[in-house]
N, C-alpha and C positions, 0 to 999 in steps of 0.2 A: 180386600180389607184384612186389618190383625184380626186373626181371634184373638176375643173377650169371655172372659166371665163373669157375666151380671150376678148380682147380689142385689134384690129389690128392696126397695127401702118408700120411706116417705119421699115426695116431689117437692115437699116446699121449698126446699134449696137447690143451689147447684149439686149436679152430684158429684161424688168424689171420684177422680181418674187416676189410678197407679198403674207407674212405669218400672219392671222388674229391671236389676240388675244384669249385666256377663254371666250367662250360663243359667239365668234364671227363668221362671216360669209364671204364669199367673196363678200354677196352684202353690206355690212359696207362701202365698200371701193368703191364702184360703180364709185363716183363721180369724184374722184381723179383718179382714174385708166382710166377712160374714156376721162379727162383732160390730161393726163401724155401722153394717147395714140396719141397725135399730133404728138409726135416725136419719138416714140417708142413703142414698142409691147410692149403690157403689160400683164400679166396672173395673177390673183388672186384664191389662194387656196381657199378650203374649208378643214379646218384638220379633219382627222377621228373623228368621234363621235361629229361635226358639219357639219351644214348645210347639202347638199343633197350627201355627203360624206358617204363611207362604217361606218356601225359602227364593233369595235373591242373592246377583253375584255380587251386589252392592253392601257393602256393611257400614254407611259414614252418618254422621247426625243430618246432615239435610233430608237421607233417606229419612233417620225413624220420625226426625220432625213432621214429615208430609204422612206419614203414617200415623202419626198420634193426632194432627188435624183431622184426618178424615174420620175415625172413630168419632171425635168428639163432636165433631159438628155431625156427624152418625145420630149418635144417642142425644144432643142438644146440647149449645153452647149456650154460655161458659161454664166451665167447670172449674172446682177446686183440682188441681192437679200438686199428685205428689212423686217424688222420682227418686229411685235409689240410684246411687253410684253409675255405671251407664246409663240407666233410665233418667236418672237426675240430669247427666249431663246436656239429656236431648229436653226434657222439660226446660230445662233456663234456655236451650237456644229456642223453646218455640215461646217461652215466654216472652222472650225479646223481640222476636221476629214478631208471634200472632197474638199481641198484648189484648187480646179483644175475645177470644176467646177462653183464657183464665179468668178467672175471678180471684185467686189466692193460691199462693204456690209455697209446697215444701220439701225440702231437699236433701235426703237424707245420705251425710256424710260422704261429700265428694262436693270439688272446686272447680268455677268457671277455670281451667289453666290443664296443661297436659301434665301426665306422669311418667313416670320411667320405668316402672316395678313390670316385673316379664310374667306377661302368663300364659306363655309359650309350654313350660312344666305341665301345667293343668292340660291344655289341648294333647301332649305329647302321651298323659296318663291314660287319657280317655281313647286318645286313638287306639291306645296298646291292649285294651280290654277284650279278649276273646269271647266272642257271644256263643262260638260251639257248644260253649262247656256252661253257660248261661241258664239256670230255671228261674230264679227268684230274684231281687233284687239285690238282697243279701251276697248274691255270689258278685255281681258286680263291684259292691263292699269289699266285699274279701279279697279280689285281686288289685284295686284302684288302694288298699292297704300298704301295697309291698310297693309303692310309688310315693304316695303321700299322706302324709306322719297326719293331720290332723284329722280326729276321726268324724269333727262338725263338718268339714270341707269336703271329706267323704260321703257322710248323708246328704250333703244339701245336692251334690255333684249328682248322686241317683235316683236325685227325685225327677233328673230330666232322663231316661231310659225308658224305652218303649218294650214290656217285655216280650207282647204279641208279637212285636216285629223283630225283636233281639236287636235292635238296634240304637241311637241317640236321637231323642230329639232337639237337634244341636246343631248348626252345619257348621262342624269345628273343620272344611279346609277353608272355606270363606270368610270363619274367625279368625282363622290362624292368618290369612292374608291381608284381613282390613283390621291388623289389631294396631297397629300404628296410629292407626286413624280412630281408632275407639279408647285407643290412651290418650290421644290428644285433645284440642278445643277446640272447632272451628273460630274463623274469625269474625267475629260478629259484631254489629255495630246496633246499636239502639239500648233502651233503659226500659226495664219494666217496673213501673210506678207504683204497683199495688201490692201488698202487704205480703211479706216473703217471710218465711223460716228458714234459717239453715239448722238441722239439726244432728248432729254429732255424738258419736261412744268418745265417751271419756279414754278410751284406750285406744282408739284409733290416731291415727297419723296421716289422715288425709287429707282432714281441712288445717292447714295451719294457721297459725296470730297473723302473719305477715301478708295472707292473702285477702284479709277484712277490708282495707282500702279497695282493692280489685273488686270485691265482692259489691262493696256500698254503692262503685260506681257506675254498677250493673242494675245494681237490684237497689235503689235509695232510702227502704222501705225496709230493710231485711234486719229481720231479729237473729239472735245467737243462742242455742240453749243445746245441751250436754247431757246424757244418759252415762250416768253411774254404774260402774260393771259393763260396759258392750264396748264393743270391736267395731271394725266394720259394716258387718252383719247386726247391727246395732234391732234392725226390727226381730229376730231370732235370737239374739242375746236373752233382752228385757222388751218379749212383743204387751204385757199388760202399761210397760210406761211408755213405749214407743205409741200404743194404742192412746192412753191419756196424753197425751205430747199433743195428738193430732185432736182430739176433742176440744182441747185447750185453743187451740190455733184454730182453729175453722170454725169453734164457736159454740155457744152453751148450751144451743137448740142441741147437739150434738152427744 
């Protein structure tokens, strides 16, 4: 099974299930999930081949879908589940596929369809990192610098480094192999009926206008709402409205 990290909250509701992004962890999410947990139980994954999660040679959505079932139906179904960008992608196929184990699903900034954008660069920075010369994080920082220019994508990048072991907890040759398959969609067939969010940084360029028909005819249910000032990375942008987004959406008890 993934490791998780529970955040205990009240039972009256489903609890909430977050699915971290490429390269991401279940502690990215720490802050917000430990916020959230005032009025609900919260569980944060770790997807195979991150963080302190199995690794496998497999990297494709069928996998992490059968991984995010068994957790949930783990801790009790259904859950509210919410997915960022990779994690999103495997939330909408297990919402299509296991409609019955969701209760409410949200999607943060990323589209049922493939992409094209290389992040081959990222694996290539990280592989090149010398752990010899390795004590702190910060020195990770300091060489992952002379590679790439943003310095958010540098922090967020070293929050997956083990420094006990000087090593990643990451399997970037496995990433770097199934990343075709982690930009793409699978093909999937089915509707998931029950009340969707997709929620989006105003600066991002991931969900476009043109793909709302694709979207509607997945999700028939699915609302639209946009974070002011964020990227991407829309939950570490703006995490106090990304955090109100989800209060809003899952409900007042919240």
């Amino acid at each position: 099974m993934l490791n998780f990290i529970e955040h205990d909250g009240p039972r009256d509701g489903p609890p909430i299930v977050i699915a971290h992004g490429l390269f991401g962890s279940a502690r990215n999410w720490g802050v917000i999930a430990k916020r959230l947990s005032s009025a609900r139980r919260v569980v944060v994954v770790d997807h195979r081949n991150h963080g302190h999660s199995p690794w496998a040679e497999s990297h494709r959505y069928h996998d992490l879908v059968q991984d995010l079932a068994e957790v949930i139906e783990h801790i009790g179904a259904p859950c509210d589940l919410v997915g960022h960008s990779m994690g999103g992608k495997a939330a909408m196929v297990l919402a299509v596929t296991h409609p019955e184990i969701v209760a409410r699903l949200c999607i943060a900034d990323i589209a049922p369809v493939p992409y094209d954008h290389d992040q081959s660069a990222f694996i290539h920075a990280m592989k090149s990192v010398d752990f010899s010369t390795v004590h702190k994080r910060s020195d990770v920082k300091d060489q992952l610098a002379n590679l790439i220019d943003d310095p958010v994508l540098q922090t967020f990048f070293v929050q997956s480094v083990d420094i006990e072991n000087k090593c990643w907890r990451l399997n970037l040759d496995v990433l770097a192999r199934e990343m075709p398959h982690v930009l793409g969609f699978p093909n999937v067939s089915g509707r998931f009926e029950k009340l969707t969010l997709f929620l989006t940084g105003a600066d991002s360029h991931y969900v476009q206008g043109e793909v709302r028909p694709l979207i509607k005819s997945m999700f028939p249910q699915a609302r639209f709402a946009k974070l002011l000032g964020a990227g991407h990375w829309l939950h570490a942008d703006k995490p106090r409205e990304f955090e109100a987004a989800l209060r809003s959406f899952f409900g007042a008890e919240l």
